[in-house]
C-alpha positions as a Markdown table, in Angstrom:
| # | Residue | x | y | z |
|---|---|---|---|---|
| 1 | Unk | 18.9 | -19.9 | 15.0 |
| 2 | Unk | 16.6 | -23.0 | 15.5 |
| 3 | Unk | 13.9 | -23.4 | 12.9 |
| 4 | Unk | 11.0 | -22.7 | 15.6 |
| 5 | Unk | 12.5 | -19.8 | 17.0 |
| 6 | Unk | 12.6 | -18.2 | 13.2 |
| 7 | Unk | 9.4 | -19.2 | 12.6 |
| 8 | Unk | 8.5 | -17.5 | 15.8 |
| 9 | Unk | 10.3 | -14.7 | 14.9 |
| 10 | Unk | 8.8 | -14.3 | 11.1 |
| 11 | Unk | 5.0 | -14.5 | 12.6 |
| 12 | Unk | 6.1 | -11.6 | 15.1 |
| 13 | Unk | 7.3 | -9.4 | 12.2 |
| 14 | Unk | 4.6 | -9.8 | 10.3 |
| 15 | Unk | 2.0 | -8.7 | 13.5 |
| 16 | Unk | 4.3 | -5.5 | 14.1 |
| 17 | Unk | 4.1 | -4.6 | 10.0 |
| 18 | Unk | 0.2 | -5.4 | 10.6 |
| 19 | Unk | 0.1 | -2.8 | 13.1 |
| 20 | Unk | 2.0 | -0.2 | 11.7 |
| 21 | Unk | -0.3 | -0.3 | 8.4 |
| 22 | Unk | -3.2 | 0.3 | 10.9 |
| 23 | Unk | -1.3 | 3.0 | 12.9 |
| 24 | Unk | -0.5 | 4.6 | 9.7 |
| 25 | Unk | -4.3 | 4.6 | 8.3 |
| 26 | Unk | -5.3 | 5.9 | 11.8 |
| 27 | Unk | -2.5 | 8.7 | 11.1 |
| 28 | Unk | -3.6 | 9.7 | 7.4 |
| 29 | Unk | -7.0 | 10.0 | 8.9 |
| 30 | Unk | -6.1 | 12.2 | 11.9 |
| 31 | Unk | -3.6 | 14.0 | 8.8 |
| 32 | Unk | -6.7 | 14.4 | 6.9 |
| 33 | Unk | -8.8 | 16.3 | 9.7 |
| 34 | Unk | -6.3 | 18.2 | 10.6 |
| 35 | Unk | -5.5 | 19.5 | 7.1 |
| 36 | Unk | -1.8 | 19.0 | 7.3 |
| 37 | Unk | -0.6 | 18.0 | 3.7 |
| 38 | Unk | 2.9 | 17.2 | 5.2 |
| 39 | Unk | 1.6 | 15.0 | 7.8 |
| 40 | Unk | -0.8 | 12.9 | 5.2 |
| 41 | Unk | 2.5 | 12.7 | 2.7 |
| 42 | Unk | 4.5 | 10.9 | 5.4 |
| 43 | Unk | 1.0 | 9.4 | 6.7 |
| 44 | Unk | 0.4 | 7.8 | 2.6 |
| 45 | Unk | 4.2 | 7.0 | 2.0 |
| 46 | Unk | 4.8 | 5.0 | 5.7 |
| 47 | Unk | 1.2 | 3.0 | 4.5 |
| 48 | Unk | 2.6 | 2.7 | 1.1 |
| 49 | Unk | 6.0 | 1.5 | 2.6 |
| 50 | Unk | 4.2 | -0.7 | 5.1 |
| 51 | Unk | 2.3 | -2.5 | 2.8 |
| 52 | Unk | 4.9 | -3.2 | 0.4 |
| 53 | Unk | 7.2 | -4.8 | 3.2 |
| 54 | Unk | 4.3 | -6.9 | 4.5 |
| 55 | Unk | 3.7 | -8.3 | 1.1 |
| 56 | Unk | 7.1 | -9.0 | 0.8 |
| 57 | Unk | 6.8 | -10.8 | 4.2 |
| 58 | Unk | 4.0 | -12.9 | 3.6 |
| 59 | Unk | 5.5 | -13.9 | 0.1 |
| 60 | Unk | 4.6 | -11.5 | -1.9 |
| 61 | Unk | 7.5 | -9.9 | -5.0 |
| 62 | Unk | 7.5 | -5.8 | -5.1 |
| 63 | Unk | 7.1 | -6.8 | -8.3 |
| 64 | Unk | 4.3 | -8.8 | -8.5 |
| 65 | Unk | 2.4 | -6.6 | -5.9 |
| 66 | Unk | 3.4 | -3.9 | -8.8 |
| 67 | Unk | 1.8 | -5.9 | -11.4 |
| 68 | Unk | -0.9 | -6.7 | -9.2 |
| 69 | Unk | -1.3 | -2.9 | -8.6 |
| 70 | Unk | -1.8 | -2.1 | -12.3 |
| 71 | Unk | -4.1 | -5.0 | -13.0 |
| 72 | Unk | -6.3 | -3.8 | -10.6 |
| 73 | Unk | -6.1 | 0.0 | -12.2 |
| 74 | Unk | -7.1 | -2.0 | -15.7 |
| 75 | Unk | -9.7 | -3.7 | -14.2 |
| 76 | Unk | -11.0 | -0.7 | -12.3 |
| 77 | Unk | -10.8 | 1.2 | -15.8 |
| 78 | Unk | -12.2 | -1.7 | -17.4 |
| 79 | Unk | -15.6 | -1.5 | -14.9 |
| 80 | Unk | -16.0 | 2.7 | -15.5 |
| 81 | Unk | -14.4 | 3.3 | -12.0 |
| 82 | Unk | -16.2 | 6.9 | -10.9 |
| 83 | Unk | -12.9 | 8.3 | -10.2 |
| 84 | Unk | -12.1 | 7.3 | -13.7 |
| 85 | Unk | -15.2 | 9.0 | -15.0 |
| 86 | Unk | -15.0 | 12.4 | -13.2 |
| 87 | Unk | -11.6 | 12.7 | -13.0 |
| 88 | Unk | -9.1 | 10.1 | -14.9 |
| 89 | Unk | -7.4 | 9.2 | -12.0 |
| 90 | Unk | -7.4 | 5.7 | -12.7 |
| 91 | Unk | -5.5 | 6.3 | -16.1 |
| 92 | Unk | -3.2 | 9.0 | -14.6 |
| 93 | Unk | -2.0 | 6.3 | -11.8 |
| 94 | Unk | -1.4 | 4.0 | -14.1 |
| 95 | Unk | 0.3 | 6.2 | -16.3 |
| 96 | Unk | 2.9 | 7.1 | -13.6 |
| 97 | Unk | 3.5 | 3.8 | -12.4 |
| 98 | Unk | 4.2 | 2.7 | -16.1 |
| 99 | Unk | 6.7 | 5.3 | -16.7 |
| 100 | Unk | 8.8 | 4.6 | -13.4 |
């Protein structure tokens, strides 16, 4: 495949994976109305899967967008996140993705 055409063809990708990540939020927010916890699970894990791929597209390691992830829970932590105060969430995210 010429160099142009892949280049063309990389650039496409990443605009469909853009989309989908909106589709998806517009889904988990329709999911969310509607009250169908089935419908936001696949709504969360398709964003979830979305964005992961289009990191990985535009550069970005699984890993280092994991890394990435948890910095941003320590900074979040770090800055008395609300969710952190009323709740812990911050610290029990972490804690799962740490033990996986």
């Amino acid at each position: 495949m010429p160099k142009d055409m892949d280049v063309a063809k990389r650039a496409k990708v990443i605009e469909w994976l853009k989309t989908e990540v909106m589709d998806y939020t517009a889904r988990l927010f329709k999911s969310l109305w509607e009250g169908s916890t089935t419908k936001v699970l696949d709504s969360l894990a398709s964003l979830i899967v979305s964005s992961y791929i289009l990191g990985r597209r535009v550069g970005i390691s699984y890993k280092d967008l994991d890394n990435s992830i948890l910095d941003k829970l320590h900074q979040f932590k770090k800055e008395g996140h609300q969710l952190e105060d009323w709740y812990q969430d911050i610290s029990k995210l972490e804690e799962h993705l740490r033990k996986r």
